[in-house]
C-alpha beads as a LAMMPS data file, in Angstrom:
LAMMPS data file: protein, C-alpha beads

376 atoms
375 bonds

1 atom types
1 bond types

-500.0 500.0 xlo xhi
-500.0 500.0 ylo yhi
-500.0 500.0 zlo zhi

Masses

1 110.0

Atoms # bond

1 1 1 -36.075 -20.680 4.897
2 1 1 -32.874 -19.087 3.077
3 1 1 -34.037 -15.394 1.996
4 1 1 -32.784 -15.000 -1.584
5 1 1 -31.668 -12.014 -3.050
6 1 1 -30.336 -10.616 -6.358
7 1 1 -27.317 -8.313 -7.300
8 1 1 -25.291 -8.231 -10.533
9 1 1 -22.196 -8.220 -9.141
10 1 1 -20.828 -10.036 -5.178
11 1 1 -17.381 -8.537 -4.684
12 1 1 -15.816 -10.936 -1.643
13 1 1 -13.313 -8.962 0.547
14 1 1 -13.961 -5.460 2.036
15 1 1 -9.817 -4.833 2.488
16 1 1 -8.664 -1.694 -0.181
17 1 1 -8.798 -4.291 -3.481
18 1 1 -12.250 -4.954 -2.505
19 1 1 -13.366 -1.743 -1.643
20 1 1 -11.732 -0.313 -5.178
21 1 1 -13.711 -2.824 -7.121
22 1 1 -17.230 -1.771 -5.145
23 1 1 -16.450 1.703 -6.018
24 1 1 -15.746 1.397 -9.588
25 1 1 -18.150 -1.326 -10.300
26 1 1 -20.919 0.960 -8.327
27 1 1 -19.554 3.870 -10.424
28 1 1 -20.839 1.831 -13.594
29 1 1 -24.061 1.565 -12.182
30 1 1 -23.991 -1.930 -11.466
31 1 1 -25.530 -3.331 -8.369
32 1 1 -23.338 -4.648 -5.679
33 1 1 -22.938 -7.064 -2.961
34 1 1 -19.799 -6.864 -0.617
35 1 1 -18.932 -9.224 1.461
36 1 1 -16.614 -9.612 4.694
37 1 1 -16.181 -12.202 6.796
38 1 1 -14.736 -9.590 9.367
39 1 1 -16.674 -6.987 11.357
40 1 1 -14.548 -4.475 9.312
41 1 1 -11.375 -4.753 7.500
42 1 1 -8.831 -5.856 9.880
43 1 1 -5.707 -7.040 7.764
44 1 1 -2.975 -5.647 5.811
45 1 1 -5.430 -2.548 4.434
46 1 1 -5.236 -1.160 8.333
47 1 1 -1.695 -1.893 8.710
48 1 1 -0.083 0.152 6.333
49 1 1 1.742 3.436 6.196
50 1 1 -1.699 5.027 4.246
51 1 1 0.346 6.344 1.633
52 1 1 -0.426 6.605 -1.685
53 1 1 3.144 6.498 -3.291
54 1 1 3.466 6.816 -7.140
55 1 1 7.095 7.714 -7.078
56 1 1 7.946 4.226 -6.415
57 1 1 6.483 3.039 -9.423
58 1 1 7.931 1.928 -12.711
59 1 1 7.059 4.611 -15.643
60 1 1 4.630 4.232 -18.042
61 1 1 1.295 1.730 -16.918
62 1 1 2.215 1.257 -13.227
63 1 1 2.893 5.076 -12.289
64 1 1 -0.339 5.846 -14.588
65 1 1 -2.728 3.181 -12.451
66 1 1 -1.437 4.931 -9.625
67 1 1 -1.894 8.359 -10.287
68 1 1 -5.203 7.138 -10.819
69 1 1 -5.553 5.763 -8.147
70 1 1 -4.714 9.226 -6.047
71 1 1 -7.037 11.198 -8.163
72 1 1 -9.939 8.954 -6.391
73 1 1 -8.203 9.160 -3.335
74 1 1 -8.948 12.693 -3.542
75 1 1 -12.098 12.678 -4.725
76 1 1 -13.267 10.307 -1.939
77 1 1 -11.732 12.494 0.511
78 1 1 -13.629 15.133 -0.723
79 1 1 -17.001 13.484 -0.918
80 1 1 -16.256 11.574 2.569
81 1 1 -14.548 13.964 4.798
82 1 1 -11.324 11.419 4.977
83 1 1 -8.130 12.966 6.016
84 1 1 -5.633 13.006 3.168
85 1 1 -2.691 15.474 2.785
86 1 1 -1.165 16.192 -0.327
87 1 1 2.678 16.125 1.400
88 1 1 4.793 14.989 -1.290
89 1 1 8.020 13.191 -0.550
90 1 1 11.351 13.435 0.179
91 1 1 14.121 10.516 -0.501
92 1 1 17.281 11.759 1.236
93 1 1 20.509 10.439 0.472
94 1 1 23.892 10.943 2.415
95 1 1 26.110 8.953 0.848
96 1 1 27.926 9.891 -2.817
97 1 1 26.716 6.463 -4.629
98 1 1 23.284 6.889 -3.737
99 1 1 23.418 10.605 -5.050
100 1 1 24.186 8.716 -7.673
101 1 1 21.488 7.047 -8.261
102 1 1 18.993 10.057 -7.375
103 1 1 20.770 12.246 -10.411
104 1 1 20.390 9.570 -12.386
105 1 1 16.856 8.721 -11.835
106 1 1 15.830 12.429 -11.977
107 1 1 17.812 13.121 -15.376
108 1 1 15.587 10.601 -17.056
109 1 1 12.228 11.696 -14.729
110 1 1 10.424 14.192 -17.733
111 1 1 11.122 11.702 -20.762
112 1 1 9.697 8.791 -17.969
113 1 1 6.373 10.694 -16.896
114 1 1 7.715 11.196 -13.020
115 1 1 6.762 14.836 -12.061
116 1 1 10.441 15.624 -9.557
117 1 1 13.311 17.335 -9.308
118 1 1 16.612 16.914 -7.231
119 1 1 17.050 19.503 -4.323
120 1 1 20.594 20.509 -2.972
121 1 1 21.213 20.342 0.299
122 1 1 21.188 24.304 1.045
123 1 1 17.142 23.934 -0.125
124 1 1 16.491 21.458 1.496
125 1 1 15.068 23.481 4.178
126 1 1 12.381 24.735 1.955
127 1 1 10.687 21.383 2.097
128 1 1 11.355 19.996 5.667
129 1 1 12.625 20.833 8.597
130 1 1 12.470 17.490 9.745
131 1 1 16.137 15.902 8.671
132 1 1 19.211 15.756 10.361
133 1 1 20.858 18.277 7.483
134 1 1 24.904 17.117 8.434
135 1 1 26.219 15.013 5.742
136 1 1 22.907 15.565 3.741
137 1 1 24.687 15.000 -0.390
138 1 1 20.469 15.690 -1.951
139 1 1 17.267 14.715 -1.587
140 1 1 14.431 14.241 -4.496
141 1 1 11.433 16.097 -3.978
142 1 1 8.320 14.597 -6.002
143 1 1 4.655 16.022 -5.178
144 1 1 2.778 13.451 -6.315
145 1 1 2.308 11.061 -2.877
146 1 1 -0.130 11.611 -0.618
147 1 1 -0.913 10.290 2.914
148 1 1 -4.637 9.054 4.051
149 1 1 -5.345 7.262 7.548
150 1 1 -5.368 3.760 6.511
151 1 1 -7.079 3.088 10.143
152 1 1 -10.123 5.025 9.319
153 1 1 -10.115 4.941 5.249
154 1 1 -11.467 1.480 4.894
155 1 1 -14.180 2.002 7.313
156 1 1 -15.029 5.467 5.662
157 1 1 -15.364 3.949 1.789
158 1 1 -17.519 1.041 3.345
159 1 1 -20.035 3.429 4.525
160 1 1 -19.667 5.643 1.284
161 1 1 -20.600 2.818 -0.781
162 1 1 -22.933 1.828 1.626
163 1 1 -25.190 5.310 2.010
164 1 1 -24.251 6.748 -1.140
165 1 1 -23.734 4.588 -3.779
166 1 1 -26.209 2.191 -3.550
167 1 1 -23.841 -0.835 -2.296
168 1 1 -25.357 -3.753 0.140
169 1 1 -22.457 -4.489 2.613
170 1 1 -22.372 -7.671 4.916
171 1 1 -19.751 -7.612 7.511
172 1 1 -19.528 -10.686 9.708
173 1 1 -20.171 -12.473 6.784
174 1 1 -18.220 -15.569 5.074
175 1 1 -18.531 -16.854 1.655
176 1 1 -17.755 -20.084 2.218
177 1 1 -18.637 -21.298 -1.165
178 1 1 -19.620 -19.954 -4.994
179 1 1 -21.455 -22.240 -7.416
180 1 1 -22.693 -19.458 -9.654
181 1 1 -25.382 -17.913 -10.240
182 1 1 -25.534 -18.380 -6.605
183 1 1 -23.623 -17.530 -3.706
184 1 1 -24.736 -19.138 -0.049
185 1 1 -23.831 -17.636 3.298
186 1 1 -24.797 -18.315 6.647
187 1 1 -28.125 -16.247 6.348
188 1 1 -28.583 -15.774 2.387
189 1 1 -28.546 -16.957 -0.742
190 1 1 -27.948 -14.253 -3.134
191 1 1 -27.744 -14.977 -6.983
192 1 1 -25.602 -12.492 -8.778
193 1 1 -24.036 -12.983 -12.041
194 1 1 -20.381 -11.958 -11.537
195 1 1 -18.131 -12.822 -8.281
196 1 1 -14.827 -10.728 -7.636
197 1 1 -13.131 -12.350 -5.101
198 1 1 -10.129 -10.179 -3.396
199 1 1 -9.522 -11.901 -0.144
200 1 1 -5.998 -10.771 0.382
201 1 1 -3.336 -12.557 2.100
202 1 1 -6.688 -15.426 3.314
203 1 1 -6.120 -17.091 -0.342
204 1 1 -6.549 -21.259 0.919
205 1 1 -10.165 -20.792 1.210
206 1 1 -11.734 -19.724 -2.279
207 1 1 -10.426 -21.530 -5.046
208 1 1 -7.639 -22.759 -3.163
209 1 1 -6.102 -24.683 -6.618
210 1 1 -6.160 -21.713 -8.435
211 1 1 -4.305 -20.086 -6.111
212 1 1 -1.632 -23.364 -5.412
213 1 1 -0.870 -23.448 -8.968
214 1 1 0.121 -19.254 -8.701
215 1 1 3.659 -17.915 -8.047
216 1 1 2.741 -16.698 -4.789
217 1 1 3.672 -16.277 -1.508
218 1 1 2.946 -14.180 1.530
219 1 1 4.886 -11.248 3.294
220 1 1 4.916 -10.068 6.558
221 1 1 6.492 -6.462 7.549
222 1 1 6.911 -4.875 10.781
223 1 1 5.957 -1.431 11.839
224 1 1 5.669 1.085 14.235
225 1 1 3.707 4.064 15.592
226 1 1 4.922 7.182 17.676
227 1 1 2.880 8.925 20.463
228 1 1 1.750 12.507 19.073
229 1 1 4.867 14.902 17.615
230 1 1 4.289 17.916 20.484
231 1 1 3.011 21.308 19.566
232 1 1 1.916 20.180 16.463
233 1 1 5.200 19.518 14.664
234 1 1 5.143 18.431 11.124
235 1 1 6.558 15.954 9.039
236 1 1 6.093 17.670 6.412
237 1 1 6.655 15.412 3.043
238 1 1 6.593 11.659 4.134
239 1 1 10.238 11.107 4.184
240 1 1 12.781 8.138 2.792
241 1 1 16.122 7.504 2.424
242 1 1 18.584 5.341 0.404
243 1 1 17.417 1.963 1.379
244 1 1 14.191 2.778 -0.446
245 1 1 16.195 3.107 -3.986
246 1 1 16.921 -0.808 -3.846
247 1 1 13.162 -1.435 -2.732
248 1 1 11.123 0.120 -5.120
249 1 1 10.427 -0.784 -9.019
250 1 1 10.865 3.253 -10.079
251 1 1 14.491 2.667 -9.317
252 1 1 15.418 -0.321 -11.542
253 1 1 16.318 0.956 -14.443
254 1 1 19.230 2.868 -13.316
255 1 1 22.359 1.460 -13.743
256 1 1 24.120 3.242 -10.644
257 1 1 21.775 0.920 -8.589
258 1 1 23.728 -2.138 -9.037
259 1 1 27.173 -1.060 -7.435
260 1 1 24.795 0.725 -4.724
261 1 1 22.771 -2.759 -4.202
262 1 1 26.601 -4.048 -3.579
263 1 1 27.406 -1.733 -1.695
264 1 1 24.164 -1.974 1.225
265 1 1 24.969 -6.156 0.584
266 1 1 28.618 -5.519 1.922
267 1 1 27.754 -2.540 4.761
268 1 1 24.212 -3.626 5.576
269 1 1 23.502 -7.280 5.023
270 1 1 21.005 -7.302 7.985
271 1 1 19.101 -4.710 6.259
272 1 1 19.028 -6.500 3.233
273 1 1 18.447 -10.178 4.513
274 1 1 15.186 -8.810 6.661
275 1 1 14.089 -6.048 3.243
276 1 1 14.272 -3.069 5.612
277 1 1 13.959 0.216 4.398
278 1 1 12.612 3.250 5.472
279 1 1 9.552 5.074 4.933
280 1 1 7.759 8.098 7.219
281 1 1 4.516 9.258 7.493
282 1 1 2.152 11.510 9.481
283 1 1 -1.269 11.093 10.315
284 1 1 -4.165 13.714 11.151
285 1 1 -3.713 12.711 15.217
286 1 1 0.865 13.965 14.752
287 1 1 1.909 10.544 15.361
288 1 1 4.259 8.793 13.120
289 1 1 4.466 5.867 11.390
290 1 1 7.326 4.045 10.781
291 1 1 8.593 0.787 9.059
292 1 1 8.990 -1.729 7.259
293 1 1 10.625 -4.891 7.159
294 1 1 10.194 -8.012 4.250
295 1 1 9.870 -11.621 5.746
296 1 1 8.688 -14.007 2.898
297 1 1 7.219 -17.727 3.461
298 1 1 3.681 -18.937 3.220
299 1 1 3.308 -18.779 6.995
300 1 1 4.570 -16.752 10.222
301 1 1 5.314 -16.790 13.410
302 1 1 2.716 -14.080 15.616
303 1 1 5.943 -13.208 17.307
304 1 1 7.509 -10.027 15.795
305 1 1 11.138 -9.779 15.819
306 1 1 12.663 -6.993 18.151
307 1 1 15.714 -6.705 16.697
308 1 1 13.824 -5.777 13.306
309 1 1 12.353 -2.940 14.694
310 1 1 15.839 -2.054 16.339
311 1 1 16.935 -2.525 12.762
312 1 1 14.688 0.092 11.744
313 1 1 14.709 2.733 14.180
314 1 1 18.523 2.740 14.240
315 1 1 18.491 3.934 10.264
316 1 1 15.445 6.483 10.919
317 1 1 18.153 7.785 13.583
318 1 1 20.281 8.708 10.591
319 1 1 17.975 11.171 8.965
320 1 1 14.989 11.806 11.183
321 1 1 15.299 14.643 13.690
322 1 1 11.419 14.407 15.649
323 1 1 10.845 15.789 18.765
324 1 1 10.460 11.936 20.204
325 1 1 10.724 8.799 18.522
326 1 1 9.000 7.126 21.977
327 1 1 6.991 4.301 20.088
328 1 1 3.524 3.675 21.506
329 1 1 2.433 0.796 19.042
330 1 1 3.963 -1.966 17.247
331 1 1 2.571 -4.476 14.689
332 1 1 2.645 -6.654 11.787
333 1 1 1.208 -7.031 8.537
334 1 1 1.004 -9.671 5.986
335 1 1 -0.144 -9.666 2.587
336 1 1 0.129 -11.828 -0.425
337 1 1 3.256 -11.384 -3.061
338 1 1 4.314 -12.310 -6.439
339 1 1 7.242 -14.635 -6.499
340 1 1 7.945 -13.754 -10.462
341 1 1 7.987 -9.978 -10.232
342 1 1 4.237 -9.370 -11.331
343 1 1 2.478 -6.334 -10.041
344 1 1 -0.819 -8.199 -9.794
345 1 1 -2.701 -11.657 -9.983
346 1 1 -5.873 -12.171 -11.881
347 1 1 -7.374 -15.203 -12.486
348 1 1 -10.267 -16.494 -13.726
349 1 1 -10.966 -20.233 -11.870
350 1 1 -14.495 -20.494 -13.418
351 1 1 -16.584 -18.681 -16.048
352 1 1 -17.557 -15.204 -14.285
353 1 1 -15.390 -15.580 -11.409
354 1 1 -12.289 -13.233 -11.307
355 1 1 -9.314 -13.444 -8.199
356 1 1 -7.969 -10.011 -8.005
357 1 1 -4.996 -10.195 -5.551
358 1 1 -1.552 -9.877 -4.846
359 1 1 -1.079 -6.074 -5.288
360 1 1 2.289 -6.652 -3.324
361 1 1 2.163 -4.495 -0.956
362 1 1 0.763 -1.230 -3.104
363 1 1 -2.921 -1.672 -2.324
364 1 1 -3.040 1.860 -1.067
365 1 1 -1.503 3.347 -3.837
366 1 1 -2.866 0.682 -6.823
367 1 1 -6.109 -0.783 -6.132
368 1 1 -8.269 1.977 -7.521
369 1 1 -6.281 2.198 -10.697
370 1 1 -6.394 -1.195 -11.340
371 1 1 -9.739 -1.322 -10.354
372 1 1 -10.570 0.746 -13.099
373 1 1 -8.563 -1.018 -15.211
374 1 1 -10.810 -4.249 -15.378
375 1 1 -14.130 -2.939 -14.833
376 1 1 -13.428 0.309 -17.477

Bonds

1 1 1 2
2 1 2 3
3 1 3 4
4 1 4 5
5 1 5 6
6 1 6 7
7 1 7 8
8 1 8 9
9 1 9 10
10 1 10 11
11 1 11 12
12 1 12 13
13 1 13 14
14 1 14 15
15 1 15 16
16 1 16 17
17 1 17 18
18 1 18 19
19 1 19 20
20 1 20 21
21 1 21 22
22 1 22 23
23 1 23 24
24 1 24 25
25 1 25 26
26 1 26 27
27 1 27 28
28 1 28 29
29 1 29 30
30 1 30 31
31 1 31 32
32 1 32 33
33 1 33 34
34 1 34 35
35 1 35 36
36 1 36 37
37 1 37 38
38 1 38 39
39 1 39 40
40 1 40 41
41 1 41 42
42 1 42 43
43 1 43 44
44 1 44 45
45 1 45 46
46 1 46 47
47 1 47 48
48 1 48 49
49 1 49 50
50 1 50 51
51 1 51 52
52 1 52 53
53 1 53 54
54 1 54 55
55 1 55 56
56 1 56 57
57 1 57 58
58 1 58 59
59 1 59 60
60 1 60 61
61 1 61 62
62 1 62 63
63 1 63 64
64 1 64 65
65 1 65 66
66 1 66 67
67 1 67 68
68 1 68 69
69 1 69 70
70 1 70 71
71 1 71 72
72 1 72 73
73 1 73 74
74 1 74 75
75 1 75 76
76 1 76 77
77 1 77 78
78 1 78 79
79 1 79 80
80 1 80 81
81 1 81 82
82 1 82 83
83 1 83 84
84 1 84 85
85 1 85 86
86 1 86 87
87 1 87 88
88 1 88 89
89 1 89 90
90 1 90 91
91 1 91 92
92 1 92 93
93 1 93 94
94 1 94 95
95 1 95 96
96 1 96 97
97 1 97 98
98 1 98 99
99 1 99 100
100 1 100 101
101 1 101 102
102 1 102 103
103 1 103 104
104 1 104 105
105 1 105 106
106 1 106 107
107 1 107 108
108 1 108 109
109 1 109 110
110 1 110 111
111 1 111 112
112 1 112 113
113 1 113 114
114 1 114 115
115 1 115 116
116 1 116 117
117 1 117 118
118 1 118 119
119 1 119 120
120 1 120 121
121 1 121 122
122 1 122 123
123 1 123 124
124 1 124 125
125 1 125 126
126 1 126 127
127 1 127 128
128 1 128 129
129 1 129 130
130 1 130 131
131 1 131 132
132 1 132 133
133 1 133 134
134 1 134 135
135 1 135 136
136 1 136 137
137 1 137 138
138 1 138 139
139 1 139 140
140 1 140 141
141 1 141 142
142 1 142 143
143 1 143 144
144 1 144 145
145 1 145 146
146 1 146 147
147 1 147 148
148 1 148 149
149 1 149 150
150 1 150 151
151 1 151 152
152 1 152 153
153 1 153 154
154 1 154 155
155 1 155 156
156 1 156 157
157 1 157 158
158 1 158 159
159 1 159 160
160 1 160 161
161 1 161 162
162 1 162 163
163 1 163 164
164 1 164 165
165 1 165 166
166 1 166 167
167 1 167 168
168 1 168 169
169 1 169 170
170 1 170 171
171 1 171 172
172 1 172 173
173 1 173 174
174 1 174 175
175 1 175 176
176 1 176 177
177 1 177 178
178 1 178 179
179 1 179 180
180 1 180 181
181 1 181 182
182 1 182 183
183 1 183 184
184 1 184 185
185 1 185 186
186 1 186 187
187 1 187 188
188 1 188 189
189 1 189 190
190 1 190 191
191 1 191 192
192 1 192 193
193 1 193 194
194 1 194 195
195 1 195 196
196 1 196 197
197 1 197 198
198 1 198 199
199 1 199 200
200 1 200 201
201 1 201 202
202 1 202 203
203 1 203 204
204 1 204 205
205 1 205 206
206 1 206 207
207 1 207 208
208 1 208 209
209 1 209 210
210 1 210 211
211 1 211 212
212 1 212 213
213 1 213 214
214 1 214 215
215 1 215 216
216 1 216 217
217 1 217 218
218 1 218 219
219 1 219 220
220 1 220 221
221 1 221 222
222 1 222 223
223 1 223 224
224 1 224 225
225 1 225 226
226 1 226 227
227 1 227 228
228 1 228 229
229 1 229 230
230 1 230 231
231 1 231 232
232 1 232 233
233 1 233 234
234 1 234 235
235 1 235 236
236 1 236 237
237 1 237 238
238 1 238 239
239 1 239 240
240 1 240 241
241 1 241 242
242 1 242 243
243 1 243 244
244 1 244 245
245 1 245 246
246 1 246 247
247 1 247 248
248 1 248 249
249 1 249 250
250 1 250 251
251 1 251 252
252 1 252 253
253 1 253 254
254 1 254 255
255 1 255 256
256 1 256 257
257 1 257 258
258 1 258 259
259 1 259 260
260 1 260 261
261 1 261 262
262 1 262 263
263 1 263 264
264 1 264 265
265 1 265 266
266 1 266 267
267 1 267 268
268 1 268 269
269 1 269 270
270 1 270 271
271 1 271 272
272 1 272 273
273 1 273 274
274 1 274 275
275 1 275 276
276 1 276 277
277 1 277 278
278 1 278 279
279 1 279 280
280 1 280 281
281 1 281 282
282 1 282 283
283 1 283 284
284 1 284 285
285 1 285 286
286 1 286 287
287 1 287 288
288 1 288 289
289 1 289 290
290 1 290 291
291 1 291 292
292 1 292 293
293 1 293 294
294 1 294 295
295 1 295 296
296 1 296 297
297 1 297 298
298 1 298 299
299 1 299 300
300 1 300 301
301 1 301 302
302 1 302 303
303 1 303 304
304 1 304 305
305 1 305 306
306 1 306 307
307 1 307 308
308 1 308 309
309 1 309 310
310 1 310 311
311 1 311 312
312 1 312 313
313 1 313 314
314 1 314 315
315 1 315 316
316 1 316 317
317 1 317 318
318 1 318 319
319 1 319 320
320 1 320 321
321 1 321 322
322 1 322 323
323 1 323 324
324 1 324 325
325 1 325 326
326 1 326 327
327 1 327 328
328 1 328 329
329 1 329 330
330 1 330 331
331 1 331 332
332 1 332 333
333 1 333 334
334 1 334 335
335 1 335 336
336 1 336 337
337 1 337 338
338 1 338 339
339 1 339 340
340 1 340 341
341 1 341 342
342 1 342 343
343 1 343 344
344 1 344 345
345 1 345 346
346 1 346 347
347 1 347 348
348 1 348 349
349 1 349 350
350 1 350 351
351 1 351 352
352 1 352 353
353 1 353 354
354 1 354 355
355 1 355 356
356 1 356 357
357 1 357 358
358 1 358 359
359 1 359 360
360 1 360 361
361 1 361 362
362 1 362 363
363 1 363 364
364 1 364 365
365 1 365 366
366 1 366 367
367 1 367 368
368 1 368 369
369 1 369 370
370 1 370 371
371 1 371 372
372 1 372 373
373 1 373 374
374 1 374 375
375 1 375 376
């Protein structure tokens, strides 16, 4: 006989979406069911930089859902003992045209909400001692991003919500199928009155029409990680350079990206074709971690591309002075995207059933904020 049990709210998915959602909708007192059809989360919320990275986002809503979203971050590291380190960041630029772009962007910074300032290269040295400082034109230094271990964060909130807040969790668990109030799985029947389902870049299997009919698509970056920096060297700020200008949403609205864009078309169409840039991180353990790389389609090859991550390392070459750069792991990570330049997809295929996906490769630095957003 199927046990049956009761909760007011299943949330399907344990990756970072998931995992926001549990928290906020605990947070409201509800009672709440997670589900994961993995022993742990195992996808793109594990294969990410862990940094929580409001700089990169366009003023106003976006840069507000993430600064959020780091506020929790920070309370959860406090309440869970989680590594995360207020660092900061640093995009350094060496050529004139993407000075450009940085005095632009941090002219218009106060009136736009972002909380930075543009550093000459004689200061530079009072953030990091990390750069290669010849030909250095500026850097922006924001303090707002912050770096958590995306490796042990997921595990860490699962147990939070788990021991602390009241949440039932079922790993090794598929939802196979929702016909509401009820929701079967192998074991149980549970009847619940309100299904989140955030089941990342796995979107054929729930409501696969819904999904079909969205503009979506899926994205796969490479990465890398280094052995341990020696004698506990330090980043310092997670670090980026010009490619990041053209990647990120923050950057859009200045004009002196276009000829830039051009320009990295002309110089660098590699870099462009595969959406390489460069971003830098640190974790608790001194290695660092190192991509990424933008392949769109609704499938992949398992095979990663070597001459992606040769892409890659050859650009951090250009700014990044580390002890070694000997690379101990390499991966890949996919996760779904917007095809029309939306920041997130909601749906709602049935009465009480809501798809929250498609974060686009933010989860880290989003999910809590918008979590907030629809349960608030």
């Amino acid at each position: 006989m199927m046990q049956q049990q009761q909760a007011d709210v299943a949330v399907i998915g344990a990756g970072i979406v998931g995992l926001a959602m549990a928290y906020k909708l605990a947070g409201k007192g509800k009672k709440v069911v997670l589900f994961e059809r993995n022993s742990r989360a195992i996808s793109a919320s594990i294969r990410n930089f862990g940094l929580v990275w409001p700089i990169g986002q366009s003023a106003g809503k976006m840069y507000n859902r993430a600064m959020h979203s780091r506020a929790v971050w920070k309370q959860l590291a406090a309440e869970t003992g989680l590594q995360c380190n207020e660092t900061g960041s640093l995009h350094l630029v060496y050529e004139k045209d993407e000075l450009a772009v940085l005095e632009e962007f941090a002219q218009a910074a106060p009136g736009n909400g972002y909380a930075c300032e543009l550093i000459s290269p004689d200061k530079i040295g009072n953030y990091t001692k990390a750069i290669k400082t010849d030909g250095l034109k500026g850097a922006l230094w924001s303090n707002t991003e912050m770096t958590v271990n995306p490796r042990q964060a997921s595990a860490a909130i699962a147990r939070h919500l788990e021991e602390k807040m009241n949440v039932t969790v079922r790993f090794n668990t598929a939802v196979n199928g929702i016909s509401l109030p009820y929701i079967e799985t192998k074991d149980e029947k549970w009847k619940v009155d309100q299904v989140y389902v955030c089941s990342g870049a796995d979107f054929e299997t729930l409501y696969p029409a819904a999904y079909a009919a969205a503009p979506l698509t899926k994205c796969k970056l490479q990465m890398m990680r280094t052995i341990p920096q020696p004698n506990n060297w330090q980043l310092g700020p997670a670090l980026c350079a010009g490619l990041t200008l053209a990647h990120y949403a923050a950057f859009n609205t200045c004009e002196t990206l276009v000829p830039l864009k051009e320009r990295f078309r002309q110089e660098m169409p590699e870099y462009v074709k595969w959406g390489i840039h460069l971003l830098i991180s640190q974790n608790g353990a001194g290695e660092l971690t190192i991509g990424d790389s933008h392949e769109y389609g609704p499938d992949f090859e398992p095979f990663d591309k070597a001459f992606i991550n040769d892409l890659i390392l050859k650009y951090m070459h250009t700014f990044l002075a580390a002890p070694t750069s000997t690379i101990q792991e390499q991966w890949h990570g996919i996760y779904p995207k917007l095809t029309n330049g939306g920041t997130e997809l909601i749906l709602t295929p049935e009465k009480d059933v809501t798809i929250v996906n498609a974060l686009s490769g933010a989860g880290m630095t989003l999910s809590f904020g918008l979590a907030e957003e629809l349960v608030g």
